[in-house]
VEXDREN-2710 file (C-alpha; in Angstrom, 1 decimal):
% VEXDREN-2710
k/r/px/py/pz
1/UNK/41.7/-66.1/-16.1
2/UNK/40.9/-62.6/-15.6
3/UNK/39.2/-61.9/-18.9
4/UNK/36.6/-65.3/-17.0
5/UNK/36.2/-63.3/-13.9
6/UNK/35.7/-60.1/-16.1
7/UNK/33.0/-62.0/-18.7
8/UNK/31.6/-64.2/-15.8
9/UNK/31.1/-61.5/-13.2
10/UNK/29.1/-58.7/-15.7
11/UNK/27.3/-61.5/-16.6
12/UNK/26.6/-63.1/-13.3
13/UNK/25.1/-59.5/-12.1
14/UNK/22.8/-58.7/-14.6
15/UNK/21.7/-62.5/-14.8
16/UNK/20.6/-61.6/-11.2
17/UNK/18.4/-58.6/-12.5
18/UNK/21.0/-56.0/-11.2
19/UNK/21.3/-52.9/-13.3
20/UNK/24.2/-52.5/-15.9
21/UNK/25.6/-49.7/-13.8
22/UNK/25.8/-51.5/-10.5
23/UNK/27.0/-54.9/-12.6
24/UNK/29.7/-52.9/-14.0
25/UNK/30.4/-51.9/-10.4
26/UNK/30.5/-55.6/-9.3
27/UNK/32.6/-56.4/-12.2
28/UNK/34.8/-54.1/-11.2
29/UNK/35.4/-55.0/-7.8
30/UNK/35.9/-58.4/-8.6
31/UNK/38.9/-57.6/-10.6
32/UNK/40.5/-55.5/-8.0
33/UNK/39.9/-58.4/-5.6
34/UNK/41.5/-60.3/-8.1
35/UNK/44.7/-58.3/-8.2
36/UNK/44.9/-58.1/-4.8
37/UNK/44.3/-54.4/-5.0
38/UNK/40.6/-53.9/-3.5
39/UNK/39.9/-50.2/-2.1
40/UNK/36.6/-48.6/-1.8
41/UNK/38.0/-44.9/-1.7
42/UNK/39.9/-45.8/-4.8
43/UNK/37.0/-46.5/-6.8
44/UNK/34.8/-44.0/-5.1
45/UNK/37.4/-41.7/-6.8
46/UNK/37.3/-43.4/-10.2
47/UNK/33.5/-43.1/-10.3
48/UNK/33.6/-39.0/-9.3
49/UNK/36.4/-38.6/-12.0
50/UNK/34.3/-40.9/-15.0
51/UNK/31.3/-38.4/-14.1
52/UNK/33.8/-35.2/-13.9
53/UNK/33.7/-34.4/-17.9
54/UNK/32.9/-31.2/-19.6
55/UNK/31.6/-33.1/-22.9
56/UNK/29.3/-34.6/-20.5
57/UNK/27.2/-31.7/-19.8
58/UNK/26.3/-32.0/-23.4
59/UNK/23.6/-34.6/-22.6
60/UNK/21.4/-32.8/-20.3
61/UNK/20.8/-30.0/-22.6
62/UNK/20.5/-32.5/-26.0
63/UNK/18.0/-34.4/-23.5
64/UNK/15.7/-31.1/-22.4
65/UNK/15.9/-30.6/-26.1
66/UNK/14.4/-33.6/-27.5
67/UNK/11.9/-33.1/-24.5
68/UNK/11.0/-29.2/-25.7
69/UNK/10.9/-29.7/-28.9
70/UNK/8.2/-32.5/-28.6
71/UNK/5.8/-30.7/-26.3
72/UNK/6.5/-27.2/-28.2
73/UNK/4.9/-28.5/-31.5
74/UNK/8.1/-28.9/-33.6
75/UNK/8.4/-32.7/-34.0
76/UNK/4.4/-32.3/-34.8
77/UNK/5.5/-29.9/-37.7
78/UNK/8.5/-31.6/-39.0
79/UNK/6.0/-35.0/-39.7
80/UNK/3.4/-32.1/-41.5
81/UNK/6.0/-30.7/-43.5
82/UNK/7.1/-34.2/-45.0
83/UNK/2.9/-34.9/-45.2
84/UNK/2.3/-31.8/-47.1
85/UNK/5.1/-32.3/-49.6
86/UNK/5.4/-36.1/-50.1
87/UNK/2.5/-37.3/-48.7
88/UNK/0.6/-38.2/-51.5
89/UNK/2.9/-40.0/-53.6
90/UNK/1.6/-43.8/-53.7
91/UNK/3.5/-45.1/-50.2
92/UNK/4.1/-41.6/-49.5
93/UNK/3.1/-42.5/-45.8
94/UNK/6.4/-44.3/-45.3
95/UNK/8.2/-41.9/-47.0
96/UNK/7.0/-39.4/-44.8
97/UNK/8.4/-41.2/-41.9
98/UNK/11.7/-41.8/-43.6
99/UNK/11.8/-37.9/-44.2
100/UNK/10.6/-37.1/-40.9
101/UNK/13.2/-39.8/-38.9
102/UNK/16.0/-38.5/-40.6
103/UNK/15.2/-34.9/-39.4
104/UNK/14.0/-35.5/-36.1
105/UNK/17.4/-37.7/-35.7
106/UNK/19.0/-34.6/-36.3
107/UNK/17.7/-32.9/-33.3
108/UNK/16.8/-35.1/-30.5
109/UNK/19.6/-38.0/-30.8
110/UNK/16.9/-40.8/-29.3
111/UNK/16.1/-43.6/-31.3
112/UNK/13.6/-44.5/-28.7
113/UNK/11.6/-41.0/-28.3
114/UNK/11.8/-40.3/-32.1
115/UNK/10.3/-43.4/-33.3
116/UNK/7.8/-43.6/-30.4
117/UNK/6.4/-39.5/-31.7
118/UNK/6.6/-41.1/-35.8
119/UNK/4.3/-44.3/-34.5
120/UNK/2.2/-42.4/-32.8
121/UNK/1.7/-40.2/-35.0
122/UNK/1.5/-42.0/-38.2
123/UNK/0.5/-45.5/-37.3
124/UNK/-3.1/-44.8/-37.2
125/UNK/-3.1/-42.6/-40.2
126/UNK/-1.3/-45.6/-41.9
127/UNK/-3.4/-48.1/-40.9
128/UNK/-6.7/-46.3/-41.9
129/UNK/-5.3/-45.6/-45.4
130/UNK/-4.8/-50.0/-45.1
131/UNK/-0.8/-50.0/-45.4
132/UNK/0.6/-53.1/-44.0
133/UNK/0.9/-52.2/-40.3
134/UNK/3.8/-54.6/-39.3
135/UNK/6.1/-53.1/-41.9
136/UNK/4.8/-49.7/-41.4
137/UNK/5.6/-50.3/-38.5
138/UNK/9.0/-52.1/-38.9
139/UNK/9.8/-48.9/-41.2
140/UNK/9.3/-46.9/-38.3
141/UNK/11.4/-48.2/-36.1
142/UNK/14.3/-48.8/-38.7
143/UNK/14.2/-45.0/-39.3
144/UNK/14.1/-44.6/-35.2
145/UNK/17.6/-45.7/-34.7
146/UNK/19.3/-43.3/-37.2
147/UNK/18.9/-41.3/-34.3
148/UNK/21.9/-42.7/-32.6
149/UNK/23.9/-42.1/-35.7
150/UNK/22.8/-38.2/-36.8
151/UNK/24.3/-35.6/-34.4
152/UNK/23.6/-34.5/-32.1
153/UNK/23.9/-38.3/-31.5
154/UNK/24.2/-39.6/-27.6
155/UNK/26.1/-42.4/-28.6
156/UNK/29.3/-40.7/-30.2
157/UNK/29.5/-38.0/-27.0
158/UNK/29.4/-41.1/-24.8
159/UNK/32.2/-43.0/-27.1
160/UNK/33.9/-40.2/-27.4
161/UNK/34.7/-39.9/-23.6
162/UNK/35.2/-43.5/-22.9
163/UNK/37.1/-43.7/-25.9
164/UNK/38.8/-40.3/-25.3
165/UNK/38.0/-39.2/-29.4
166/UNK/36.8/-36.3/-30.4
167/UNK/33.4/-35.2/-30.2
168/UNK/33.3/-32.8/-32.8
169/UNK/35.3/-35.1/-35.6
170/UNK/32.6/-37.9/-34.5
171/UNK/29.4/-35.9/-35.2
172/UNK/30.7/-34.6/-38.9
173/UNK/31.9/-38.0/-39.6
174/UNK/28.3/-39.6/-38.9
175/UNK/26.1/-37.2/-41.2
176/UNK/27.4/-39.2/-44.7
177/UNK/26.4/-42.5/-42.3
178/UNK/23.3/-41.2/-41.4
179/UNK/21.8/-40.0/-44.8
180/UNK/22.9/-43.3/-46.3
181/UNK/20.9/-45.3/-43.6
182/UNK/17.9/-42.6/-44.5
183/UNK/18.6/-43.5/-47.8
184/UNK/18.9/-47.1/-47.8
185/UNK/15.5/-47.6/-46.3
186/UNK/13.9/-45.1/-48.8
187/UNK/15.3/-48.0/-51.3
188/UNK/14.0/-50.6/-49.2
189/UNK/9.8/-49.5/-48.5
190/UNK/9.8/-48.7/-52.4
191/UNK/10.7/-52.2/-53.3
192/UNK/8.5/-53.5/-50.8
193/UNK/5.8/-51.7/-50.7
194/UNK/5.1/-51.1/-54.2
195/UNK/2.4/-53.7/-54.3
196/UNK/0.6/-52.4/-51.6
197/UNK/-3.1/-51.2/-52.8
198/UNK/-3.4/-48.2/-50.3
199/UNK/-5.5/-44.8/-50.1
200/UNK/-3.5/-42.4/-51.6
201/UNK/-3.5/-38.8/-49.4
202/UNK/-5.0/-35.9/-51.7
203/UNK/-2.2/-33.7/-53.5
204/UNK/-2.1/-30.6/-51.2
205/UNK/-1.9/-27.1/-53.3
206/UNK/0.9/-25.5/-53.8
207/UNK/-0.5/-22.4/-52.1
208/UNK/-1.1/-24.4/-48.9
209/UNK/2.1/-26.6/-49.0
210/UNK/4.5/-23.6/-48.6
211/UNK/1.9/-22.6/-46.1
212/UNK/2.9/-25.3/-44.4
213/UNK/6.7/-25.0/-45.0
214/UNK/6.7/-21.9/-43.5
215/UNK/5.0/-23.1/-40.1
216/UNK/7.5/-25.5/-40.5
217/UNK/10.7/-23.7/-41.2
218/UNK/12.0/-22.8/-37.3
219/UNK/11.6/-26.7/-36.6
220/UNK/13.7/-27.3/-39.9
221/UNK/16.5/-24.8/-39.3
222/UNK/17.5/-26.1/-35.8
223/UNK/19.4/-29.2/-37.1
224/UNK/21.0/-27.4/-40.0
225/UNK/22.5/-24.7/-36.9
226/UNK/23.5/-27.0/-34.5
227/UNK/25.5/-28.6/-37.6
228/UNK/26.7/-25.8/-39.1
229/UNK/27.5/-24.4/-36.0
230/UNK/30.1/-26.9/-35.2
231/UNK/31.0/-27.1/-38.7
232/UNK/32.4/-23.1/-38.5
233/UNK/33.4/-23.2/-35.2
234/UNK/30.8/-20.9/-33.7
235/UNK/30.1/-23.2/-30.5
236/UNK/31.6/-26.7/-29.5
237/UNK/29.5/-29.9/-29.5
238/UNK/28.4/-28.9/-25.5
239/UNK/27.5/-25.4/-26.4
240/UNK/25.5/-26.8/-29.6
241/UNK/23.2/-28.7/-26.3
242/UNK/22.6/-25.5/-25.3
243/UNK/21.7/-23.5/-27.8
244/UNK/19.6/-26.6/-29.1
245/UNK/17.6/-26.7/-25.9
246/UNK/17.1/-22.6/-26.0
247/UNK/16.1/-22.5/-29.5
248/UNK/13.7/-25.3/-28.4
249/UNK/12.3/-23.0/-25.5
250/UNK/11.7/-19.9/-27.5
251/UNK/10.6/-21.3/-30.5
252/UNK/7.8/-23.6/-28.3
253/UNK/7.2/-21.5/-26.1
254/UNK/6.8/-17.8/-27.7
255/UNK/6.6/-18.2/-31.2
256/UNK/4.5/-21.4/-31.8
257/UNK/2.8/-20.9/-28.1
258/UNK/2.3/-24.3/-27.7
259/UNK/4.8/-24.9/-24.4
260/UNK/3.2/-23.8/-21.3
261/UNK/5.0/-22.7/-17.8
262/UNK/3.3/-25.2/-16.2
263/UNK/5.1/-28.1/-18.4
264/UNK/9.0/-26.7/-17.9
265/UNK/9.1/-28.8/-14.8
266/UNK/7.6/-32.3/-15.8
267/UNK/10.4/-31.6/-18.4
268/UNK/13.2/-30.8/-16.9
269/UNK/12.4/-33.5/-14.4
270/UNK/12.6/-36.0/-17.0
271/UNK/15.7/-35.0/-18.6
272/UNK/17.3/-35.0/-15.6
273/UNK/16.4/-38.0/-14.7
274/UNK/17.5/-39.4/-17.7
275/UNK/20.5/-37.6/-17.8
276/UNK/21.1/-39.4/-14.4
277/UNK/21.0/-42.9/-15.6
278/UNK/23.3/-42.4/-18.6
279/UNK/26.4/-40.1/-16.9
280/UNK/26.0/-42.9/-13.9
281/UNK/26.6/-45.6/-16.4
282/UNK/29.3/-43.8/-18.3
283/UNK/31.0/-43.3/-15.1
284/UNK/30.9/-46.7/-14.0
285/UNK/31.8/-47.7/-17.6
286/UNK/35.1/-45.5/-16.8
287/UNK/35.9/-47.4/-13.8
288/UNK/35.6/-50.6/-15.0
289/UNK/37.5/-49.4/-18.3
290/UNK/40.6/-48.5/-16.3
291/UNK/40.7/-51.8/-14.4
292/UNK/40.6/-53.6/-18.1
293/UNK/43.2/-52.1/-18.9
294/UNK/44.9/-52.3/-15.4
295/UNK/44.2/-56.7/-15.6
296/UNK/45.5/-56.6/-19.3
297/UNK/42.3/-57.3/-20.8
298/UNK/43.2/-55.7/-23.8
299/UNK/46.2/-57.6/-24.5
300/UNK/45.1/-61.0/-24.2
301/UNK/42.1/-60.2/-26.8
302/UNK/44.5/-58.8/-28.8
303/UNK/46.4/-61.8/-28.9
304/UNK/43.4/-63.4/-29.9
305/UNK/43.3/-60.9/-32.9
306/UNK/46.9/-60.7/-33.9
307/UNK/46.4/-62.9/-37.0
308/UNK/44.7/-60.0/-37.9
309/UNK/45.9/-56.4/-37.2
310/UNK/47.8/-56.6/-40.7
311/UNK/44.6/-56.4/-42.1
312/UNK/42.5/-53.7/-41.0
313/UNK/39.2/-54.4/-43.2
314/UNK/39.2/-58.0/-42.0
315/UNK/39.4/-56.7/-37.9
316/UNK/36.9/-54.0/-39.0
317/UNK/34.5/-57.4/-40.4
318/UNK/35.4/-59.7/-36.9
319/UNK/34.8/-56.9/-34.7
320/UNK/31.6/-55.4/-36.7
321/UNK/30.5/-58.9/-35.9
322/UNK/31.0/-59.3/-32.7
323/UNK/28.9/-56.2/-31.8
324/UNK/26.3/-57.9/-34.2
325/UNK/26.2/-60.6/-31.9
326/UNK/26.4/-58.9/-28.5
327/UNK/23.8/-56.3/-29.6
328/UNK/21.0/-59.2/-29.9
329/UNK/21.6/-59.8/-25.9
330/UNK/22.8/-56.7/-24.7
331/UNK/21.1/-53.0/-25.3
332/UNK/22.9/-50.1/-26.7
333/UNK/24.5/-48.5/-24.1
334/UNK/26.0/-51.8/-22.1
335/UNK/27.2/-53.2/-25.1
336/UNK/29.1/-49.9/-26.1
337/UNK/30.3/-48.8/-22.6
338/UNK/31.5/-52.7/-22.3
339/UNK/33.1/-53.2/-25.6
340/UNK/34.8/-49.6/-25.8
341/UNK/37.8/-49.9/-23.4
342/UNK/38.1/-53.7/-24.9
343/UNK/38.4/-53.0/-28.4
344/UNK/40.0/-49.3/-28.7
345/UNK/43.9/-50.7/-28.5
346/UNK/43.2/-53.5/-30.8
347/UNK/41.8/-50.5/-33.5
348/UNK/44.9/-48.3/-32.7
349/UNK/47.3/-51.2/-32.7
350/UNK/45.8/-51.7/-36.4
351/UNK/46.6/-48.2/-37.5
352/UNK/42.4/-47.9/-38.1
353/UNK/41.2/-44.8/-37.4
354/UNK/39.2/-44.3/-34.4
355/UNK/37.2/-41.6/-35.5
356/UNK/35.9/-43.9/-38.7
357/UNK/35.6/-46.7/-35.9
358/UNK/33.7/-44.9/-33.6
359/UNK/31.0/-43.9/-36.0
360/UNK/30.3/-47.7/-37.1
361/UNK/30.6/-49.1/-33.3
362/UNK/28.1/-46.5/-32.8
363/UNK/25.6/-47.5/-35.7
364/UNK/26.2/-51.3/-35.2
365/UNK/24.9/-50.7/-31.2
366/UNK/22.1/-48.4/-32.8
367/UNK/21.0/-51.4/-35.2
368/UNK/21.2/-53.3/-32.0
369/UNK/18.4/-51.5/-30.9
370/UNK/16.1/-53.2/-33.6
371/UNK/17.3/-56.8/-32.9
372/UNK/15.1/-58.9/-30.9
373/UNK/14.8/-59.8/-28.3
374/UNK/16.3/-57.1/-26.2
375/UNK/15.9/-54.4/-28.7
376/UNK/14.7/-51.5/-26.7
377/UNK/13.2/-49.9/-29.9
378/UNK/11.2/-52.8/-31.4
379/UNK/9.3/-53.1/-27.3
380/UNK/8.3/-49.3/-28.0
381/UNK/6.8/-49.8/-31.4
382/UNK/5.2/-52.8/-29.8
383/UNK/3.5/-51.1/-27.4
384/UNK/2.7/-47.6/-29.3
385/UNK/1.5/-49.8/-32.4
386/UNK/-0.5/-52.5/-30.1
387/UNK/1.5/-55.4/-32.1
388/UNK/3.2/-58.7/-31.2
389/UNK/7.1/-58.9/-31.2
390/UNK/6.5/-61.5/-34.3
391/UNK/4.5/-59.1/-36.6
392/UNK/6.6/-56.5/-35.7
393/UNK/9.6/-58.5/-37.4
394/UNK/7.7/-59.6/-40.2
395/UNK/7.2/-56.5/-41.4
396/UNK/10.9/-55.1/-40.2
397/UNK/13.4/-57.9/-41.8
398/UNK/13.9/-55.7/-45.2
399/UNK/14.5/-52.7/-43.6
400/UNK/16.9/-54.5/-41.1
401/UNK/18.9/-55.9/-43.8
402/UNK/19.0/-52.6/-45.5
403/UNK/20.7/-50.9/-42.4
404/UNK/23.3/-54.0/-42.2
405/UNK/24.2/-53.7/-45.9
406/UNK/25.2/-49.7/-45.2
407/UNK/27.3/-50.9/-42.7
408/UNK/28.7/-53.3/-44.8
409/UNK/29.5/-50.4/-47.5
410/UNK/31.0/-48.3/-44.9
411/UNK/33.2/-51.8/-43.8
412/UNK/34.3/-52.6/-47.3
413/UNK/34.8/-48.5/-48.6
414/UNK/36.3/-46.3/-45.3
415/UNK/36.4/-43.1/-47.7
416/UNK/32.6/-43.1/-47.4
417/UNK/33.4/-41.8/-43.8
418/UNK/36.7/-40.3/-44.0
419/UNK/36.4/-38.2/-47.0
420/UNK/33.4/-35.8/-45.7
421/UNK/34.9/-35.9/-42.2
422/UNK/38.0/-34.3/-44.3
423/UNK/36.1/-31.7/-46.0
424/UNK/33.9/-31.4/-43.1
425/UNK/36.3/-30.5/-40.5
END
């Protein structure tokens, strides 16, 4: 009965249009009705103390980063660098745009943002050199959602507060994830796109290639200090936000000139409005979390489940699926502030660790964001790339599949994760 009202009542709100953070609210007032324990300054209270979260402050400052670094020229010379030195390999368009996700992931954390700057970039340049523009296109936003994965990644600080894990074990446990997704979909555009008779870029000379790598090497160095940063202790995950954003500042604004006074406040408008919209869901997501747990929500799927907690790699399979399925309805961040509180006693009830958990909840929702029809990622590329939904998945289904087998490996082979989390923390 109360996992109905719980399911029926989320659903019933946003089937009325209302957003996730206001559903969660009404899903959460429905189940204090239905334990007879309904009081407005009660969760008024809950949503103040879900908001009320040092990790939290992170966001803000990994959100004016992402916005910096865009308008200060280093995203522009990240997608140069990978031009000038693999750029004219036959397909070396698409490799570019692998090379170029993977580092921009590294610094922004917005699968959105990131593949929106590689498409607009690159999707011209692409489609005058005649590449296949749907699966250029699909590349691009398959590389977009390692964002989500890489730190300094969103997701884990906001499953790491619901899910009260932490932070710092998340973000060195997702860089082996990460490079493998990179990697996979290397794999994947060299299969399929070795037929392809396309304009080949000229071989830039050496001379002018480190030329280039110099421009480029400020831009390069700020995901290898925010990770190596936490990595030897010199700042926590929250200070990493904001020296990130900083580092952004200076290096756009008085070393590569290109940020001007007059754009600090569009930005920081943005980011804070931004930032608005996720802590507001998080905290909501907190309140509802503690009246699952309150109605026993937990237990009864668990008991649904019991056949099997003895086997940890078989609930790892039912529950990747599950967010598989959900993430083709739902968008990222419902579907992970919903199915955190839900699934976290079932994984420590299994003896699975939630660190190793947390990183593939959070790469599932991320692939979510390239599943139609809801998938937030796919309706950017639309739009930046002027294509269709269905010529956008034409050309994306390999590159999908490649990002669901890594999963898989990670599923069937745990040490993938936990061994470099080992050596890394």
């Amino acid at each position: 009965m109360t996992a109905a009202v719980f399911v029926f009542s989320l659903l019933g709100a946003m089937a009325l249009g209302m957003p996730i953070a206001f559903a969660l609210i009404v899903c959460g007032v429905c189940l204090m009705l239905l334990g007879g324990q309904f009081d407005t300054t009660i969760l008024s209270q809950k949503i103040i103390e879900g908001a009320d979260s040092y990790p939290l402050l992170a966001i803000p400052f990994f959100m004016l980063a992402g916005e910096l670094m865009n308008a200060g020229g280093i995203s522009k010379r990240i997608v140069n660098f990978a031009l000038a030195w693999v750029g004219h390999i036959r397909g070396g368009l698409g490799i570019v745009a692998i090379v170029a996700a993977v580092i921009l992931a590294a610094i922004s954390g917005s699968a959105a943002a990131d593949a929106a700057a590689l498409a607009a970039m690159l999707i011209p340049m692409m489609r005058k050199a005649g590449y296949d523009i749907p699966r250029a296109a699909g590349l691009i936003s398959a590389g977009g959602v390692i964002a989500p994965v890489l730190p300094p990644s969103i997701g884990m600080i906001m499953f790491g507060v619901i899910a009260n894990v932490s932070i710092g074990k998340l973000f060195m446990a997702a860089i082996v994830p990460g490079l493998l997704m990179g990697a996979a979909l290397l794999i994947a555009w060299l299969v399929v796109a070795r037929k392809d008779n396309v304009a080949v870029l000229p071989r830039m000379p050496i001379k002018q290639r480190f030329k280039v790598l110099f421009d480029s090497l400020l831009a390069l160095v700020m995901p290898i200090g925010i990770v190596g940063g936490m990595k030897f202790g010199i700042f926590t995950p929250t200070e990493a936000a904001v020296a990130a954003a900083v580092y952004a500042f200076v290096v756009g604004k008085f070393i590569y000139g290109e940020l001007r006074w007059k754009q600090i406040y569009p930005l920081l408008v943005s980011a804070a409005k931004t930032t608005a919209v996720v802590v507001f869901l998080i905290a909501t997501a907190l309140v509802s979390g503690w009246l699952i747990t309150a109605s026993e929500i937990p237990d009864q799927v668990s008991a649904m489940l019991a056949p099997f907690v003895d086997s940890p790699t078989l609930l790892m399979f039912i529950m990747m699926g599950l967010v598989v399925v959900v993430g083709t309805a739902l968008d990222f961040t419902p579907t992970l502030l919903i199915l955190t509180p839900v699934l976290m006693p079932i994984v420590k009830e299994a003896g699975i660790d939630p660190v190793y958990f947390g990183v593939l909840f959070v790469m599932n929702n991320a692939i979510g964001l390239i599943t139609p029809p809801v998938g937030i990622v796919l309706n950017v590329i639309c739009g930046t790339a002027k294509l269709k939904m269905n010529e956008l998945m034409r050309g994306l289904w390999p590159f999908l599949f490649a990002e669901l087998i890594v999963l898989l490996l990670l599923v069937l082979f745990p040490a993938l994760v936990l061994v470099p989390l080992k050596w890394l923390t």
